[in-house]
N, C-alpha and C positions, 0 to 999 in steps of 0.2 A: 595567753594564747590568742592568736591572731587568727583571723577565721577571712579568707579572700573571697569576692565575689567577685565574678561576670557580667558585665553588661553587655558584651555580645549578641549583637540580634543577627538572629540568620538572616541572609535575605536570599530573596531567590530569585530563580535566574530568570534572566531577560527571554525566553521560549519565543516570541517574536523575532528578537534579532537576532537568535538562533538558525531561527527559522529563514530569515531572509539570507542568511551567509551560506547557508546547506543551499539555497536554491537557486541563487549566483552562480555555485563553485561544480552541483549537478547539470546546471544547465551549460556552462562553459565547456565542458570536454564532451569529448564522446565517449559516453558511457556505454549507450550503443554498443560501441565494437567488443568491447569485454562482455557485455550482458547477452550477448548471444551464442556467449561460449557457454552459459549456462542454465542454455534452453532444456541440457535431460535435470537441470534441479524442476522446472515448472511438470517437465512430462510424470515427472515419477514423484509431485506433490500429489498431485490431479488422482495417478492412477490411485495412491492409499487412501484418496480421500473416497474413491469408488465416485467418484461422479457420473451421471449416467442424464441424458437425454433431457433437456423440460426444466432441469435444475436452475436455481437461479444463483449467482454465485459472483459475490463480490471482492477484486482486486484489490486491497489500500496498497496504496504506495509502489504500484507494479511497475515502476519505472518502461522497460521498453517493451514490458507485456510478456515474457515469457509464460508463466502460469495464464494468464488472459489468452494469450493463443490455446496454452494446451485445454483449456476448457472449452473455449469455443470448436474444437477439434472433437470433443466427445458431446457437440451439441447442447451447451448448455445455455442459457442466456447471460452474460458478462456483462459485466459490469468495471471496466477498468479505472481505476483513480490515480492520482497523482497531483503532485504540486509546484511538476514540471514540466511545462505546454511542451519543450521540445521532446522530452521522453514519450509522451504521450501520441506528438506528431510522429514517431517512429514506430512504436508498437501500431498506431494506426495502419501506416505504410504497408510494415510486415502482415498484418490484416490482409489489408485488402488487395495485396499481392496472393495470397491463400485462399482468397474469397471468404473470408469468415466476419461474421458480424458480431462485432464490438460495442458496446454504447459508451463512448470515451465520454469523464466527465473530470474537470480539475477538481479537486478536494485536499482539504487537510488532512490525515489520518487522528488529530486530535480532535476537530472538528468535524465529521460526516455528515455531510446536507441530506441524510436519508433517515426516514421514519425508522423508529421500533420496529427490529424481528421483520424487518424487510426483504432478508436473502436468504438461502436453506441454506447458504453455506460463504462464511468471510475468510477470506486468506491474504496474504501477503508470506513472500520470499524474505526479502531482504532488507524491503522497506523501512518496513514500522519499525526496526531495529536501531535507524536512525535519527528517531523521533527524540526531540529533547523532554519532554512527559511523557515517558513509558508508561506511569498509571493511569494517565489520562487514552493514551492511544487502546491502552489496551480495554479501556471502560467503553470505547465507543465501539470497537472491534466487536466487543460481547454485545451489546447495546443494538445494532443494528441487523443482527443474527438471530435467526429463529431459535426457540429453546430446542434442544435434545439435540 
């Protein structure tokens, strides 16, 4: 009897060049014009999440800021991320076209330039969804949010 083995080594994937190909192809079009179709998905995140006045509340990957507007709408201090300048220069726009203050910053969602339990409250739409390490995005996601 003959017994077969594997030398197969997984390897894994390039998350970089992932990364730089999602951010070419989101910064090329305008996402813009579809993402504002789904401004009531930010308003009616916001409202279950009960956000209320003082809160601090971080965006990953909010692209043109939908959720980021409807928070800064119920007062809260925002925090929007992204890891594409032109998304970001558009969610700004709609800002301060509304007079609502933003603090735009570029970020990775697997990487977050922000301390431990830094916001009562981390969200992302549609984002993080896209993220080539889901385990990873979702570790910093928790990682940056206060406990409870």
């Amino acid at each position: 009897m003959q017994t077969a083995t594997s030398s197969t080594t997984a390897t894994m994937p390039d998350y970089n060049a992932i990364k730089t190909k999602q951010q070419t192809t989101w910064g090329a079009g305008d996402y813009g014009r579809v993402g504002v179709t789904l401004q009531i998905t930010g308003e009616l995140l916001c409202e279950s999440m009960d956000l209320y006045a003082g809160q601090t509340v971080l965006d990953v990957a909010s692209g043109n800021g939908n959720v980021s507007l409807a928070a800064a709408r119920r007062f809260c201090k925002v925090v929007s991320t992204d890891y594409v300048p032109a998304l970001l220069d558009q969610s700004r726009r709609r800002a301060a076209a509304d007079g609502l203050a933003i603090d735009y910053r570029e970020a990775d969602a697997e990487d977050l330039p922000f301390a431990n339990a830094a916001f009562d409250n981390v969200v992302s739409t549609f984002g993080v969804m896209f993220t080539p390490n889901q385990p990873q995005a979702a570790s910093e996601l928790l990682r940056v949010c206060k406990p409870g």
